[in-house]
N, C-alpha and C positions, 0 to 999 in steps of 0.2 A: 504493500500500500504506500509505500516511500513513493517520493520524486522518482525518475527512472534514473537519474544521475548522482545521486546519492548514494554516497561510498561508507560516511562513519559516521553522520552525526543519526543515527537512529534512534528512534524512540518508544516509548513503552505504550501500548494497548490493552485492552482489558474485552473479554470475550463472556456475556453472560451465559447461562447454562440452560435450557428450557426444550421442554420435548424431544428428550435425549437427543438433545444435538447441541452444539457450541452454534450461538449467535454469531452475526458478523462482527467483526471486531471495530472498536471504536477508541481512537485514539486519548489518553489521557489528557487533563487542559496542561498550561503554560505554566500552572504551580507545581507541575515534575515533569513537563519537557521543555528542552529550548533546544535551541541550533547546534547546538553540540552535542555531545555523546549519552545518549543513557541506554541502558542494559542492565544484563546479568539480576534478573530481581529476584528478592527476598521477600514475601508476602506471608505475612503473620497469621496463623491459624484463625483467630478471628476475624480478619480481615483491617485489625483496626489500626494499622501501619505498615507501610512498605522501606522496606531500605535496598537502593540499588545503586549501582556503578557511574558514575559521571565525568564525563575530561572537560572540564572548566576553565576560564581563564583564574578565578578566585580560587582554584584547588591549588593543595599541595604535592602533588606528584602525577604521574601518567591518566590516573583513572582513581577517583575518591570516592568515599561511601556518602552517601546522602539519604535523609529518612524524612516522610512524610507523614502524616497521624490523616486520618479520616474523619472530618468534623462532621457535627450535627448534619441532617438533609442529605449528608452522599457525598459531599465535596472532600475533597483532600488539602489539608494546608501547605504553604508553601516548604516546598523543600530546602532540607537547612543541611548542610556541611556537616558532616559529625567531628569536626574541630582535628588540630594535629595530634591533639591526643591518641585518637584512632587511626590517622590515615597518612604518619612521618612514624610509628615507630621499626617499620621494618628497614624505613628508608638508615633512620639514625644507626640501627648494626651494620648494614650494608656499609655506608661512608666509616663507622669506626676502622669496620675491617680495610676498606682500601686505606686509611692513613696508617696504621700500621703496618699490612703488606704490601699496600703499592697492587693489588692482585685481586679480581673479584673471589671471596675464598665461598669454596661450596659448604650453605651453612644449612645443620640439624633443627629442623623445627621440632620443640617439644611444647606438647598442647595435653594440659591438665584435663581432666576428665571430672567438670563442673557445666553448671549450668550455659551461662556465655558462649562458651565453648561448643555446649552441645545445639544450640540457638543457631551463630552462628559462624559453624568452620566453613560451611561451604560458600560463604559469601566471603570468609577469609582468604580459602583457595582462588578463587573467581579472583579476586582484586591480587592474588602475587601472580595469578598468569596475566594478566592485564598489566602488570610492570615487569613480564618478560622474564618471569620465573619461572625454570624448569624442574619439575620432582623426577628426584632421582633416588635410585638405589641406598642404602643407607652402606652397602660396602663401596658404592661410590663416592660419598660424600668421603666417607674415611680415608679415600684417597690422597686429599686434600694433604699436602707437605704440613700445615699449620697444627693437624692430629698429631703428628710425630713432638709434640713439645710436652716440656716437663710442664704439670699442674702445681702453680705455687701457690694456689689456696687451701689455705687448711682450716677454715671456720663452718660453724652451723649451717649458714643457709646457702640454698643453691644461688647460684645467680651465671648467668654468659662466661661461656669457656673463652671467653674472647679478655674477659676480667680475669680469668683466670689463671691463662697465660703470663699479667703481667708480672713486673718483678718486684715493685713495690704497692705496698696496699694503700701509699701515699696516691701514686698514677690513679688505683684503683678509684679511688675518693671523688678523683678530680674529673674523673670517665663518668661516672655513674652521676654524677650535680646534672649533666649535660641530658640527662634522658628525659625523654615527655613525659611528665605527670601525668599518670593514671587515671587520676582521682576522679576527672571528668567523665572517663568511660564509665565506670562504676558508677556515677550517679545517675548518666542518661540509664542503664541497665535499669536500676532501681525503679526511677521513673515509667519506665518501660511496663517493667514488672506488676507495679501499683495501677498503672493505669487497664492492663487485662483483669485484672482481679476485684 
């Protein structure tokens, strides 16, 4: 249903469901599409928010998450950035790792097995091939020259083998001040949360 010359800025439709068959599709308004990119959606088992992919001039890297809520009457409100909190911190390991090796180093995703998580991995997956991440073998990744290093951390909590490598816990300190605050993710979740319930 695009322009016939339209190559990426694609955008999201919604198809109702009636007399076992899908209606013709009808494209979303201008409060979650514009001239640029939107895909890859995420539609909340209620229906009562969407979160999906977008290349904006106002994002922060190749393709960002953006989430709309479903007001009163049927309408959707306008689509909001889900801040760098969500959508620079793979970027921030990425660049640590090339200033240290100069090398894009092939890095281990580990993903807790919580709520968030189980919500949304596959919008996570969606947005690292959208910046051109490839999943690989995990005896692949081990390939990686940067495995071969001695682990100088010897404290309680887990945290980036990439922190871990270093040699003082002083670097470590001054690595870790630079990371995106979380805090924000965690409350839009909350938010999230309270408002299905």
């Amino acid at each position: 249903m695009a322009p016939e010359k339209r190559e990426h800025n694609y955008d999201i439709y919604v198809s109702g469901y009636g007399k076992s068959i899908f209606q013709k599709p009808n494209v979303l308004s201008n409060s979650i599409n514009t001239e640029a990119y939107e895909a890859d959606v995420f539609v909340a088992p209620d229906e009562s928010y969407i979160i999906f992919c977008s290349i904006r001039k106002e994002g922060y890297g190749k393709g960002d998450l953006y989430i709309s809520f479903r007001e009163d009457g049927g309408n959707w409100s306008e689509a909001k950035n889900m801040d760098p909190q969500i959508n620079t911190k793979v970027m921030f390991y990425e660049t640590l790792a090339h200033d240290i090796y100069n090398h894009p180093v092939k890095h281990i995703y580990l993903c807790h097995d919580n709520a968030i998580n189980a919500d949304y991995l596959a919008e996570i997956i969606s947005l690292l091939k959208q910046e051109d991440y490839k999943i690989v073998s995990f005896e692949e990744a081990l390939a990686d020259p940067v495995y071969e290093q001695k682990d100088a951390y010897y404290k309680k909590w887990g945290i980036s083998w990439l922190y871990r490598w270093m040699d003082t816990q002083k670097e470590r300190i001054k690595r870790m001040k630079q990371e995106p605050d979380l805090s924000g993710i965690e409350k839009l979740y909350e938010d999230i949360q309270k408002k299905n319930h």
